[in-house]
DRENTORKOL-3810 file (N, C-alpha, C; in nm, 4 decimals):
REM DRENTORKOL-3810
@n.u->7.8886; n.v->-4.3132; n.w->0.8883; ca.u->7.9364; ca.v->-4.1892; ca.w->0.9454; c.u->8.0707; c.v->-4.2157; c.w->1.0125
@n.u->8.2013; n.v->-4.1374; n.w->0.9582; ca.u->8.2967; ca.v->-4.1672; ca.w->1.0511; c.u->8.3192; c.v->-4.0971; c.w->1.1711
@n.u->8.3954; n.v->-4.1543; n.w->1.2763; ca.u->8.4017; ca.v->-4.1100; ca.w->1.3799; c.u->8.5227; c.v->-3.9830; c.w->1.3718
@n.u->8.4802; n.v->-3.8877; n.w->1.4712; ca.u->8.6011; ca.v->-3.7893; ca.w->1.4830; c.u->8.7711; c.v->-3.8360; c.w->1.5406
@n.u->8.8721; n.v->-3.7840; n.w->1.4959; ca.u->9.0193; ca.v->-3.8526; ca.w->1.4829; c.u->9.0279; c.v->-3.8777; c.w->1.6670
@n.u->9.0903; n.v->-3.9785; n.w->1.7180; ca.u->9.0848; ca.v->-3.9905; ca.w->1.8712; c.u->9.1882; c.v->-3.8439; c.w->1.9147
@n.u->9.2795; n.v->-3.7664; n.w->1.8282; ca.u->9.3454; ca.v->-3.6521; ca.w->1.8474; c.u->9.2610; c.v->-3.5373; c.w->1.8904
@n.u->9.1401; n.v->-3.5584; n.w->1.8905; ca.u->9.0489; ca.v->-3.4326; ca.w->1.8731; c.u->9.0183; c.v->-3.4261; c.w->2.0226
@n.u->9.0695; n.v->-3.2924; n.w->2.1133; ca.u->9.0703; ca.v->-3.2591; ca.w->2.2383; c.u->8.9327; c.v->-3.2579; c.w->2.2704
@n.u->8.8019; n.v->-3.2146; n.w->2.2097; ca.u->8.6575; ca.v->-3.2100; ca.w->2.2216; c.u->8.5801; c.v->-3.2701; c.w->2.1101
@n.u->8.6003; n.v->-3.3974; n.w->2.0646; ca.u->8.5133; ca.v->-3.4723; ca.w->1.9810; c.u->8.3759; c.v->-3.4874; c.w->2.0378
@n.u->8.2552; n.v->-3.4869; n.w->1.9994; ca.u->8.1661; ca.v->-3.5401; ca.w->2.0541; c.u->8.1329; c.v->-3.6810; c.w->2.0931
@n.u->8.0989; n.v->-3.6976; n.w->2.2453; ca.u->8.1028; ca.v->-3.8311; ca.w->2.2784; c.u->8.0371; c.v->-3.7905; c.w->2.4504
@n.u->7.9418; n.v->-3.9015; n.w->2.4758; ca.u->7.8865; ca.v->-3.8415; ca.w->2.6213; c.u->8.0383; c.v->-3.8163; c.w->2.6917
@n.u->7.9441; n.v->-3.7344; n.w->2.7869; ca.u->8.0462; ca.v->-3.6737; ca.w->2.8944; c.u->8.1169; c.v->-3.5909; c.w->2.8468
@n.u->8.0957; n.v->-3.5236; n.w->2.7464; ca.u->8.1648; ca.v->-3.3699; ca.w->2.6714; c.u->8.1954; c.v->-3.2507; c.w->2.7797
@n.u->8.0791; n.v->-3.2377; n.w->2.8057; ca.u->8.0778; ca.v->-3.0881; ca.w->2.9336; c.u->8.2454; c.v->-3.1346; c.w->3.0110
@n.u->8.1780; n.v->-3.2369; n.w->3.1015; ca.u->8.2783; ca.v->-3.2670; ca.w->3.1691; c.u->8.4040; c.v->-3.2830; c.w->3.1843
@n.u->8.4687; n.v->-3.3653; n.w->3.0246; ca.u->8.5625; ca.v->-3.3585; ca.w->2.9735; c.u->8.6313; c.v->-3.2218; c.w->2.9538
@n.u->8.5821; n.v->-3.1628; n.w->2.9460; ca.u->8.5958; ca.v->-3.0141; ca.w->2.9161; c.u->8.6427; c.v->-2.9443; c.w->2.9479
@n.u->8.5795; n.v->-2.9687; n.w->3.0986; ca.u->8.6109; ca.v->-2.8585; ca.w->3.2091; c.u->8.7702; c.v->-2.8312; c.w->3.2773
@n.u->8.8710; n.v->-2.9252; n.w->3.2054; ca.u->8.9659; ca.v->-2.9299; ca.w->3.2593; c.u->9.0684; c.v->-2.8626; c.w->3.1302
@n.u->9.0333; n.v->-2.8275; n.w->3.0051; ca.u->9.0852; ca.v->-2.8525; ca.w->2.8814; c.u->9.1159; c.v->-2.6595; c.w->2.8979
@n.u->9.2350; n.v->-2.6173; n.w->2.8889; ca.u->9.2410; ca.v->-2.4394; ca.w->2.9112; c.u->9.1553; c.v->-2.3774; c.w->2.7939
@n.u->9.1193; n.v->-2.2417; n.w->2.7786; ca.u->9.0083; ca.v->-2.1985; ca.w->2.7374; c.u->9.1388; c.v->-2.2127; c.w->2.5664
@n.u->9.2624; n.v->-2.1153; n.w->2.5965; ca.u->9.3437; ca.v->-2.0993; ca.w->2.5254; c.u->9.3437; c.v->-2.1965; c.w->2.3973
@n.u->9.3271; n.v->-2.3410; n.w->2.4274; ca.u->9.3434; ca.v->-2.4656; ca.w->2.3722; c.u->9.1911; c.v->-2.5073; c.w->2.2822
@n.u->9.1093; n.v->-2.4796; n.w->2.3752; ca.u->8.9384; ca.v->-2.4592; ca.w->2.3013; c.u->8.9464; c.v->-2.3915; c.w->2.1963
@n.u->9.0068; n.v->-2.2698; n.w->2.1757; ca.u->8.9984; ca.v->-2.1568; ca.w->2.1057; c.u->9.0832; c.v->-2.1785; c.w->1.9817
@n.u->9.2066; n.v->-2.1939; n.w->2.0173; ca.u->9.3060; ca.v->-2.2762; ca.w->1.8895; c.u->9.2582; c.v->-2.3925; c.w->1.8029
@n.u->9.1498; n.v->-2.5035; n.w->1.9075; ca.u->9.1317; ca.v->-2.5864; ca.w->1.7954; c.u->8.9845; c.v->-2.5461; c.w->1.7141
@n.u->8.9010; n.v->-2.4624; n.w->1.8182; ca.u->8.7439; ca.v->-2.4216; ca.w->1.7430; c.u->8.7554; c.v->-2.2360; c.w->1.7997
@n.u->8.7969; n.v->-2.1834; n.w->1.7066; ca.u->8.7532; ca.v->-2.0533; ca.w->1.7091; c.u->8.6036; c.v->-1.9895; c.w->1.7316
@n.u->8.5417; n.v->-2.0345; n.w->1.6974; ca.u->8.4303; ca.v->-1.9956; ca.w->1.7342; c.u->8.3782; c.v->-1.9852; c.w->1.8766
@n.u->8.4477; n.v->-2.0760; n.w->1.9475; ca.u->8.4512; ca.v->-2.1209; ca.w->2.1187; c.u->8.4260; c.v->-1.9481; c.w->2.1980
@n.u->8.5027; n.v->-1.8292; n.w->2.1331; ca.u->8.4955; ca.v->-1.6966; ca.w->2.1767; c.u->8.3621; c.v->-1.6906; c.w->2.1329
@n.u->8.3158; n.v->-1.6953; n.w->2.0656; ca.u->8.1846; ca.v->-1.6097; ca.w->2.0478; c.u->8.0656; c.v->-1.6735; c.w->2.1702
@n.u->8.1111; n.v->-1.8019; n.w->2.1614; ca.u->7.9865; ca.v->-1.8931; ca.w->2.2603; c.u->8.0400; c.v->-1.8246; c.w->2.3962
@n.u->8.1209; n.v->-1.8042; n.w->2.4224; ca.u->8.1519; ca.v->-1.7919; ca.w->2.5334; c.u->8.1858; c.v->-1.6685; c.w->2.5645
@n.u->8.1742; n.v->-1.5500; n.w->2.5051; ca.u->8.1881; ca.v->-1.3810; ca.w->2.5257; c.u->8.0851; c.v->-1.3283; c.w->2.6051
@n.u->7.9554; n.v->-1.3789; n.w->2.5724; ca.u->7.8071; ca.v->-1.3477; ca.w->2.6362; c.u->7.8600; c.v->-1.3407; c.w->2.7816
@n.u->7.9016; n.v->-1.4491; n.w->2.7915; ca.u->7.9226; ca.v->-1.5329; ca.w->2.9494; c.u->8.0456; c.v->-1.4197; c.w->2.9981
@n.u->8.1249; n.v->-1.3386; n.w->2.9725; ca.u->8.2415; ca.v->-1.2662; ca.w->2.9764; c.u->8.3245; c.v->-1.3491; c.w->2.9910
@n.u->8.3516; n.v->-1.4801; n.w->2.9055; ca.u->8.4919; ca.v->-1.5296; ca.w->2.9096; c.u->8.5548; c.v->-1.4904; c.w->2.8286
@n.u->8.6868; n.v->-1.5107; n.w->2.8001; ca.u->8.7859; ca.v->-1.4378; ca.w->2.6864; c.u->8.9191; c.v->-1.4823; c.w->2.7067
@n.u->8.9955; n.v->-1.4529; n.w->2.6460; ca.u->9.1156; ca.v->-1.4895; ca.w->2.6761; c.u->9.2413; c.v->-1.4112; c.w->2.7531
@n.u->9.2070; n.v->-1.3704; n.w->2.8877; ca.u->9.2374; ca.v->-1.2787; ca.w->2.9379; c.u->9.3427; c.v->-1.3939; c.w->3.0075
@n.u->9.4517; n.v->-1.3688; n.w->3.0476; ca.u->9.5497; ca.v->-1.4860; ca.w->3.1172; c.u->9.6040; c.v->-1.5418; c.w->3.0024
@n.u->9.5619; n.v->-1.4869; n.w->2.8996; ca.u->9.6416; ca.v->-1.5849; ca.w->2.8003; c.u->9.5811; c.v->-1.7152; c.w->2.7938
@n.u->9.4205; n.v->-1.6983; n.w->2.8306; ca.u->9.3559; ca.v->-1.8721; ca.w->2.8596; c.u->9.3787; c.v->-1.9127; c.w->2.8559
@n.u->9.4412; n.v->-1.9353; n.w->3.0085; ca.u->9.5318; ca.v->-2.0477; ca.w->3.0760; c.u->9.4244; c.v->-2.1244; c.w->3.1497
@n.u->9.3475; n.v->-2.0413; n.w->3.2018; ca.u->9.2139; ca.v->-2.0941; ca.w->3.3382; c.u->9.1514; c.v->-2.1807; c.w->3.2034
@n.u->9.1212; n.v->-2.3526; n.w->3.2606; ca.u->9.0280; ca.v->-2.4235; ca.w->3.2391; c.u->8.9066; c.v->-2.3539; c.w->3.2204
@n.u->8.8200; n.v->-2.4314; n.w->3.1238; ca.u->8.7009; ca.v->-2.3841; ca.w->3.1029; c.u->8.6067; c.v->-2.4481; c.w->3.2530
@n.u->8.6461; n.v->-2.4921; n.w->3.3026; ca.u->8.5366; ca.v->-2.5434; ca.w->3.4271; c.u->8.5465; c.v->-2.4284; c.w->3.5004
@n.u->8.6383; n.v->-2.3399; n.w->3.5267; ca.u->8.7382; ca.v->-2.2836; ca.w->3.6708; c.u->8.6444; c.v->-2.1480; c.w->3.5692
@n.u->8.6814; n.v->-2.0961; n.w->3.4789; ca.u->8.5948; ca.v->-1.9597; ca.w->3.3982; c.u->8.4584; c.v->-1.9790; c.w->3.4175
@n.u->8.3974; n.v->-2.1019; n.w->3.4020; ca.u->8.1895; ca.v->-2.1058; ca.w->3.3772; c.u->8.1755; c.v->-2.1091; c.w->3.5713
@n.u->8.2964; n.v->-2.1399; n.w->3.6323; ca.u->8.2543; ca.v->-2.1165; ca.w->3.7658; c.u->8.2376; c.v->-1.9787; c.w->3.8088
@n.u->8.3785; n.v->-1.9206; n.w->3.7332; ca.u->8.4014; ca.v->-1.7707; ca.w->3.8167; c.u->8.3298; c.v->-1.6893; c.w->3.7208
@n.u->8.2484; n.v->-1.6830; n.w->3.6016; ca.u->8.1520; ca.v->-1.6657; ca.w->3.5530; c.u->7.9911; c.v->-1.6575; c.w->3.5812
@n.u->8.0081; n.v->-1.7965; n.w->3.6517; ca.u->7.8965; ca.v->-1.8291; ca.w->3.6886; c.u->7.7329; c.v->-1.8754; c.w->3.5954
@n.u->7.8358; n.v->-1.8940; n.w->3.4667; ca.u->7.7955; ca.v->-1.9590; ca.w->3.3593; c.u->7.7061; c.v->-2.0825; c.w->3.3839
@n.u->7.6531; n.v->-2.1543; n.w->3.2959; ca.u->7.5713; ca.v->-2.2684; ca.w->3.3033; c.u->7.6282; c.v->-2.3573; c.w->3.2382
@n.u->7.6110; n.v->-2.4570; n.w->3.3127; ca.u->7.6859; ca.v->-2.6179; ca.w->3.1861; c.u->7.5791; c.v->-2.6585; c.w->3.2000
@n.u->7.5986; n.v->-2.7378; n.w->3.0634; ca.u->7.4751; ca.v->-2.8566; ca.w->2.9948; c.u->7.5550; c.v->-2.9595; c.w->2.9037
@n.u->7.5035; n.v->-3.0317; n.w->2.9116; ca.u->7.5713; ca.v->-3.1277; ca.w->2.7911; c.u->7.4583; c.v->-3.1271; c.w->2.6744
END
């Protein structure tokens, strides 16, 4: 199995959540589109031009992290 390219802003690897939380929503979304749908429930979106980190949105959300 090869590993994902070290370029990849959210490869899987422990400590994902965490890694995360600092990465803008804007940037999530450009590299995995789908990132809106997981995260619409929650009312995140790209309002700011998702600029706000995904940690700083699941806060003011009040969303749940899990790894």
């Amino acid at each position: 199995m090869s590993r994902p390219p070290a370029t990849d802003p959210i490869a899987l690897r422990p400590g994902l959540v965490q890694e995360l939380t600092s990465v803008p929503i804007r940037e999530l979304t450009a590299a995995y589109p789908i990132t809106l749908a997981i995260l619409a429930p929650y009312g995140i979106d790209l309002c700011c031009g998702g600029a706000h980190p995904l940690g700083e949105a699941l806060d003011l959300h009040a969303a749940p992290r899990s790894d």
